[in-house]
Backbone as CSV, one residue per row, in Angstrom:
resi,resn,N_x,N_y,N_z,CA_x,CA_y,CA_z,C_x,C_y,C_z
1,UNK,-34.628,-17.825,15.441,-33.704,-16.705,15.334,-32.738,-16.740,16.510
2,UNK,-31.399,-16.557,16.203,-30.940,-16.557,17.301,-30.958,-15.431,18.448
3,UNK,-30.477,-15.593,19.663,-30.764,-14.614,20.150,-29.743,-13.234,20.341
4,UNK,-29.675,-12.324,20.181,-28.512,-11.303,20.416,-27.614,-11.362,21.285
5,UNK,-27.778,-12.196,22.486,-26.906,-12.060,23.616,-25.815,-13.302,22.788
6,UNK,-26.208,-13.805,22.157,-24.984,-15.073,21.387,-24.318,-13.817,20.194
7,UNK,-24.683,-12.853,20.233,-24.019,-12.664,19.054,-22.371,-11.304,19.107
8,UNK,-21.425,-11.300,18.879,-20.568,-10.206,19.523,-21.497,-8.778,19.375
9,UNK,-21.196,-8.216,20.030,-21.611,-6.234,19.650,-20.427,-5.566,19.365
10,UNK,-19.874,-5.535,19.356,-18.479,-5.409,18.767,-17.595,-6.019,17.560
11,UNK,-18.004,-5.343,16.150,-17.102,-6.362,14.913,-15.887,-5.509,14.941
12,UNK,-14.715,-5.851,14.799,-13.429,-5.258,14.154,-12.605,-5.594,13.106
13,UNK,-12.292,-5.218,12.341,-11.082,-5.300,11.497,-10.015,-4.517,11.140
14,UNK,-8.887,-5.113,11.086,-7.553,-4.743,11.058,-6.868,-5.318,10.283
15,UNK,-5.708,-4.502,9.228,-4.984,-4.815,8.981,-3.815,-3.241,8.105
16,UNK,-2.422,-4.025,7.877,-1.832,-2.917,7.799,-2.237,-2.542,6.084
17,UNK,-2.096,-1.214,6.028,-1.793,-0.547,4.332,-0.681,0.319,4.285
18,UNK,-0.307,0.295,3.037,1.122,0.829,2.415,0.553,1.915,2.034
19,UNK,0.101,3.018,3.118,0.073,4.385,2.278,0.272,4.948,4.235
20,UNK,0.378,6.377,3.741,0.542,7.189,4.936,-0.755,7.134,5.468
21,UNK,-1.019,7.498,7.121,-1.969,8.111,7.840,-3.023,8.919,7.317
22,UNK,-2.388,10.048,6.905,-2.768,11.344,6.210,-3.584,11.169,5.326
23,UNK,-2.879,10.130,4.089,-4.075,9.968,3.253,-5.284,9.066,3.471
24,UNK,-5.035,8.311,4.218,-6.437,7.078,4.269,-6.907,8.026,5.194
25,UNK,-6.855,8.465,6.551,-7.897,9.890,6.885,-8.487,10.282,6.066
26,UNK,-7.692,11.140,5.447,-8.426,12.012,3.990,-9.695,10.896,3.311
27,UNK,-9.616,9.894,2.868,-10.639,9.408,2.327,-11.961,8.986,3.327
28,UNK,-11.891,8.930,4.376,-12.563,8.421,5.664,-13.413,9.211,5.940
29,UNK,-12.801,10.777,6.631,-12.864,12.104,7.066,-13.917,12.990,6.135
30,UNK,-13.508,12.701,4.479,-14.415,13.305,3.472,-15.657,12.747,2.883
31,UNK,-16.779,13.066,4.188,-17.918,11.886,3.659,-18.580,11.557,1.714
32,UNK,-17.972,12.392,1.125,-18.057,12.564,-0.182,-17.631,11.511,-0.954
33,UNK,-15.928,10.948,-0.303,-15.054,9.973,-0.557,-15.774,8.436,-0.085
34,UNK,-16.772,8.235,0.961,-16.683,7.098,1.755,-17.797,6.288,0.718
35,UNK,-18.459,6.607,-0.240,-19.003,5.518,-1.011,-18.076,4.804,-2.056
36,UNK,-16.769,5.314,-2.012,-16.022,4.712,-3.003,-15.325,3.377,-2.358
37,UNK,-14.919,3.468,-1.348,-14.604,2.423,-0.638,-15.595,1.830,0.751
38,UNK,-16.705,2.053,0.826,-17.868,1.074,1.559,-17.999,-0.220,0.904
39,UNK,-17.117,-0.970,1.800,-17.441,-2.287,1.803,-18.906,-3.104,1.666
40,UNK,-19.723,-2.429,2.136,-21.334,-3.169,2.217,-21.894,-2.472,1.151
41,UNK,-21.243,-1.699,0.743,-22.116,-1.044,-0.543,-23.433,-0.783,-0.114
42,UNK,-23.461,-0.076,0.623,-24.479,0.411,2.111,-24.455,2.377,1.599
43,UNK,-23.372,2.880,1.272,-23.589,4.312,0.676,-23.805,5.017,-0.423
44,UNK,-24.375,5.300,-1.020,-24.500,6.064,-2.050,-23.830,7.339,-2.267
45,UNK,-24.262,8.123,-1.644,-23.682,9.351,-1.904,-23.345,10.667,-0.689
46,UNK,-22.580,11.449,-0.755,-23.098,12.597,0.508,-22.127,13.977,-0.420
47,UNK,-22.889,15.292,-0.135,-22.216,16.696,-1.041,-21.131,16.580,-0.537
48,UNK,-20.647,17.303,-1.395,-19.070,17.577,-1.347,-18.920,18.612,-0.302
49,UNK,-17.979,19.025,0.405,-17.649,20.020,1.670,-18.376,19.541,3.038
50,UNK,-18.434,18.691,3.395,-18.667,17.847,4.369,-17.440,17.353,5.304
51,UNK,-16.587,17.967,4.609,-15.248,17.226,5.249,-15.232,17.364,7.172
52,UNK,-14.993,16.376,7.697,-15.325,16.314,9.267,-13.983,16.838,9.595
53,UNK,-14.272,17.670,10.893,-13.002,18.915,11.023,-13.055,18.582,12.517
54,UNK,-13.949,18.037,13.354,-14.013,17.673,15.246,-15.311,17.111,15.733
55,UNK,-15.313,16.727,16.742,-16.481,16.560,17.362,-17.805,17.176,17.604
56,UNK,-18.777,16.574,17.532,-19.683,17.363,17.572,-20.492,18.115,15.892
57,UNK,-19.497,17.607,14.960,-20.092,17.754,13.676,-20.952,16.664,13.273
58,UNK,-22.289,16.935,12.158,-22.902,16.062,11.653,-22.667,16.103,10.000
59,UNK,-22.349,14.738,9.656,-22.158,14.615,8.620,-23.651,14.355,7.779
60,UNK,-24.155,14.409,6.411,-25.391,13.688,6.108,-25.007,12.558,5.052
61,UNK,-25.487,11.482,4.599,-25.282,10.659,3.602,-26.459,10.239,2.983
62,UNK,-26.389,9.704,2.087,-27.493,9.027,1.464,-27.032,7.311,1.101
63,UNK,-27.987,7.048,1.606,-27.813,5.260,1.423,-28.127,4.783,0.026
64,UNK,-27.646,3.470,-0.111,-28.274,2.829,-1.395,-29.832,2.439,-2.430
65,UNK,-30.428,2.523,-0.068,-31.998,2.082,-0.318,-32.351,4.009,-0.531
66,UNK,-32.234,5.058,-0.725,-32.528,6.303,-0.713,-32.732,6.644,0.459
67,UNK,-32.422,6.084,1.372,-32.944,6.768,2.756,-31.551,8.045,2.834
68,UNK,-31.706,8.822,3.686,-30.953,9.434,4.648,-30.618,9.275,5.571
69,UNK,-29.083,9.726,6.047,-28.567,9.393,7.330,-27.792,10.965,7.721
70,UNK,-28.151,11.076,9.223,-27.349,12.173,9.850,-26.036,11.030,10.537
71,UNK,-24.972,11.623,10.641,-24.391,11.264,11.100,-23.561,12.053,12.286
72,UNK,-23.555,11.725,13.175,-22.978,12.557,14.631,-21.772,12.419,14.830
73,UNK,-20.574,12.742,14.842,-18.958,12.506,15.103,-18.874,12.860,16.401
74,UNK,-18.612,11.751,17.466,-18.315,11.675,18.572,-16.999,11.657,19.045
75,UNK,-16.045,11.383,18.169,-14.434,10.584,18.470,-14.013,11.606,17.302
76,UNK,-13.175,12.191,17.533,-12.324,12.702,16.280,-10.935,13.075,16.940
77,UNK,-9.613,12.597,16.559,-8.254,13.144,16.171,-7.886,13.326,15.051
78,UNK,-7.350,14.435,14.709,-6.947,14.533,12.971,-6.151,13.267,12.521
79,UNK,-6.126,12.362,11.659,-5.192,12.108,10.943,-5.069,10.971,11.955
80,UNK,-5.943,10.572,13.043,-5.564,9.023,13.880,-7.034,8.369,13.923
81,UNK,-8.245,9.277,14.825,-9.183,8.580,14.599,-10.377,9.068,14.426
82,UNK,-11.912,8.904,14.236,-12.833,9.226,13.527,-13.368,8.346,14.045
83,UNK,-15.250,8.746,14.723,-16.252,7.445,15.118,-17.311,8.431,15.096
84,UNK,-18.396,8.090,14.388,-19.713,8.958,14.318,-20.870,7.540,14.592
85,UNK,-22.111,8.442,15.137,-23.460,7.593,15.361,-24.468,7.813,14.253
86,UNK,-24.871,7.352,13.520,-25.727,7.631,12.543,-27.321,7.640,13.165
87,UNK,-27.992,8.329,12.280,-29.284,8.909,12.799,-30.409,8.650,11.889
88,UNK,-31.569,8.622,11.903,-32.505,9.221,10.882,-32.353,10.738,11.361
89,UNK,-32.689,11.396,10.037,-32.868,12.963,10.078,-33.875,13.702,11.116
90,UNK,-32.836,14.365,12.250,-33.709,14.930,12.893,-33.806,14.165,14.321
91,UNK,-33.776,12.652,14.535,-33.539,12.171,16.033,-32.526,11.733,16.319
92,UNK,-32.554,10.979,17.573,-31.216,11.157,18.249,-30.755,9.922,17.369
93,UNK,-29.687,9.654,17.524,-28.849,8.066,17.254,-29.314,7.058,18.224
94,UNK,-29.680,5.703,17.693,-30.203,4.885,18.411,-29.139,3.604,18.863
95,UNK,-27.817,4.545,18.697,-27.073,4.134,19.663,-25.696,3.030,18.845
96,UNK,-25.733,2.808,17.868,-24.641,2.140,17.389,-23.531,3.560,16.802
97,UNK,-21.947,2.829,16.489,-21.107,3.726,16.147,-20.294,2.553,15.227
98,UNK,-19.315,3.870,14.439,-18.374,3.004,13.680,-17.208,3.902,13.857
99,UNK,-16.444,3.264,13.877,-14.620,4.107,14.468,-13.858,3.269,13.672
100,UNK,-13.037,4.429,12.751,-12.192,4.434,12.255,-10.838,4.717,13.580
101,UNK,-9.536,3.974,13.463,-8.325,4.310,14.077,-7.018,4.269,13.251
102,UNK,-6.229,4.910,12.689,-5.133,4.558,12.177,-3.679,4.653,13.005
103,UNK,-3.158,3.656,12.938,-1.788,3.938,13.842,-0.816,3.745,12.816
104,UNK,0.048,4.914,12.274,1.079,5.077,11.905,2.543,4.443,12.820
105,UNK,2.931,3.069,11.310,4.000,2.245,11.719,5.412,2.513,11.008
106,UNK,5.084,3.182,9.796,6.538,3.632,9.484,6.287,4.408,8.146
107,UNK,7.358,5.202,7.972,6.834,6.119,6.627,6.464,5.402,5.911
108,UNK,4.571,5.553,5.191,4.056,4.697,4.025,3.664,3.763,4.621
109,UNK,3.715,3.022,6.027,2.953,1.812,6.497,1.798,2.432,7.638
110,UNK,0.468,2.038,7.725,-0.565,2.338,8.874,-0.649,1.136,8.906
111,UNK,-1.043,1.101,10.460,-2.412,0.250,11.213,-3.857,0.834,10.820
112,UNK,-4.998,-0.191,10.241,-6.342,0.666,10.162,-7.161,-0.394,10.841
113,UNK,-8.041,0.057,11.552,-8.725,-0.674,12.609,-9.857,0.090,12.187
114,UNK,-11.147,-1.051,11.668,-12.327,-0.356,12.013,-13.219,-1.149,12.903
115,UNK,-14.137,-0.792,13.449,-15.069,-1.296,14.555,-16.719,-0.274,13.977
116,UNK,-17.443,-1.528,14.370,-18.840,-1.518,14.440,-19.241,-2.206,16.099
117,UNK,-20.094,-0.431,16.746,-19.958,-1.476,18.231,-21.658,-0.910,18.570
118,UNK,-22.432,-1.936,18.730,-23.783,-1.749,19.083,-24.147,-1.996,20.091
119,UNK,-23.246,-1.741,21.117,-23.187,-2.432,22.480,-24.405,-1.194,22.807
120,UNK,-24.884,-0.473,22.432,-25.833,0.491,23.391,-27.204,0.611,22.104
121,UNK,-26.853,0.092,20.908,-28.251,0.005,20.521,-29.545,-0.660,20.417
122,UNK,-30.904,0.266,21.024,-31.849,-0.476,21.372,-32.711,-0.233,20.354
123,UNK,-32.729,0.106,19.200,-34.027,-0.079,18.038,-33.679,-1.374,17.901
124,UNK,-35.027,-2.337,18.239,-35.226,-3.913,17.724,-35.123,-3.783,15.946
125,UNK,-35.632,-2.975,15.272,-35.790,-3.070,13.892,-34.226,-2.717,13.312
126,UNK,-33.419,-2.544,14.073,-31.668,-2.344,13.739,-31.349,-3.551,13.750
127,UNK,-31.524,-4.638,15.085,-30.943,-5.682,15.330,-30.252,-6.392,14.342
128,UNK,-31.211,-6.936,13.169,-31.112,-7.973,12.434,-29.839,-7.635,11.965
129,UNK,-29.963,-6.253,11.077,-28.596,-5.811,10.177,-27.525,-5.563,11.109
130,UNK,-27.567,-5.180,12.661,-26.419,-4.744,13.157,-25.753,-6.376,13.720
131,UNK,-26.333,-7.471,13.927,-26.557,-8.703,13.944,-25.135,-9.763,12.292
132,UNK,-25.573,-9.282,11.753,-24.638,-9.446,10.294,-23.604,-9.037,9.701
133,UNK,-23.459,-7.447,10.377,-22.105,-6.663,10.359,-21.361,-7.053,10.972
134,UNK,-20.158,-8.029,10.500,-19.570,-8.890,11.304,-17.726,-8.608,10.930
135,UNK,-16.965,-8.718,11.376,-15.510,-8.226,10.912,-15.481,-8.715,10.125
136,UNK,-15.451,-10.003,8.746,-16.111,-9.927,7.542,-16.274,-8.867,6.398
137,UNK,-17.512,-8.447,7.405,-17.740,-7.219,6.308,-17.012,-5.763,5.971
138,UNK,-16.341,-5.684,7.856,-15.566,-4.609,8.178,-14.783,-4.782,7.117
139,UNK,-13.956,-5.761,6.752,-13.147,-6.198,6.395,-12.997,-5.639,4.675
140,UNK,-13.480,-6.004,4.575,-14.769,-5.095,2.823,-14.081,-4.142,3.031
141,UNK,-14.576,-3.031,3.555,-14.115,-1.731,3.810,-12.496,-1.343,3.956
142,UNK,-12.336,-2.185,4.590,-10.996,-1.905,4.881,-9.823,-1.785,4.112
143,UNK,-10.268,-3.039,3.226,-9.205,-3.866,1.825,-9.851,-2.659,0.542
144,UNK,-11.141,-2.058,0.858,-11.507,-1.131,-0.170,-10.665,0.544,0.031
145,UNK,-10.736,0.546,1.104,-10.051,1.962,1.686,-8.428,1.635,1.505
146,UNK,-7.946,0.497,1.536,-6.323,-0.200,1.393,-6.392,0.021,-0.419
147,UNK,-7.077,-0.428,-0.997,-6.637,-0.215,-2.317,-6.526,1.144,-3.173
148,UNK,-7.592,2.123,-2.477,-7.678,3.535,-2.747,-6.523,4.275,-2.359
149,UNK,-6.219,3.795,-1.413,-5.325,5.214,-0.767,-3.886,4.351,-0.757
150,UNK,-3.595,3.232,-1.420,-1.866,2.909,-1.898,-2.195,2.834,-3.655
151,UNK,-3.016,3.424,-4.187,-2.501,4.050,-5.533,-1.922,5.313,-5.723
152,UNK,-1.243,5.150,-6.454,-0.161,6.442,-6.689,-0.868,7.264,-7.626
């Protein structure tokens, strides 16, 4: 197996989409929206009115395998960026995050940058999968959230 210190802790992906700021937020922001465009096909589902409004909110989701996830929003600007720590129900986050950033380039064009950064997570039983999430996969997500939010 290789060892973690070979492997980045930090995946990113970037690239631009032809829709406004406003709306790819909107799909990001509304954890209700984020199984439609999850790249890893990693979400299932989360209730509707969940919509993340600042820091310090927890979102909940449900995964594919049925588990549950709390999710903690650490990073929030309206309408630029979004980064929560996911949890099992009830303890703390064991330390990975995912951040959404959008930089608005011209009416109808964003920058969308997402990042997976595990630079502080220590559950060994995370490793493997946080190990595989690689800009790749970000990438999934990204081109999935790009096709949602430039339909008219």
């Amino acid at each position: 197996m290789t060892d973690h210190a070979d492997v980045p802790r930090i995946a990113t992906a970037r690239r631009e989409v032809a829709a406004d700021a406003a709306r790819i937020f909107e799909l990001i922001a509304d954890p209700a929206r984020q199984p439609s465009w999850d790249g890893n096909d990693n979400l299932a589902a989360a209730s509707e009115g969940q919509r993340v409004r600042g820091v310090g909110e927890v979102f909940r989701m449900e995964l594919t395998n049925g588990q549950i996830r709390e999710n903690h929003v650490v990073e929030f600007e309206e309408g630029r960026r979004i980064a929560w720590r996911p949890s099992e129900p009830g303890n703390e986050p064991p330390g990975h995050l995912w951040r959404w950033e959008l930089e608005p380039l011209a009416p109808g064009r964003t920058r969308v940058t997402h990042t997976y950064d595990w630079t502080q997570l220590t559950d060994e039983h995370r490793m493997i999968r946080a190990r595989v999430t690689t800009s790749d996969k970000l990438l999934g997500s990204v081109d999935r959230l790009a096709e949602l939010s430039e339909k008219d």
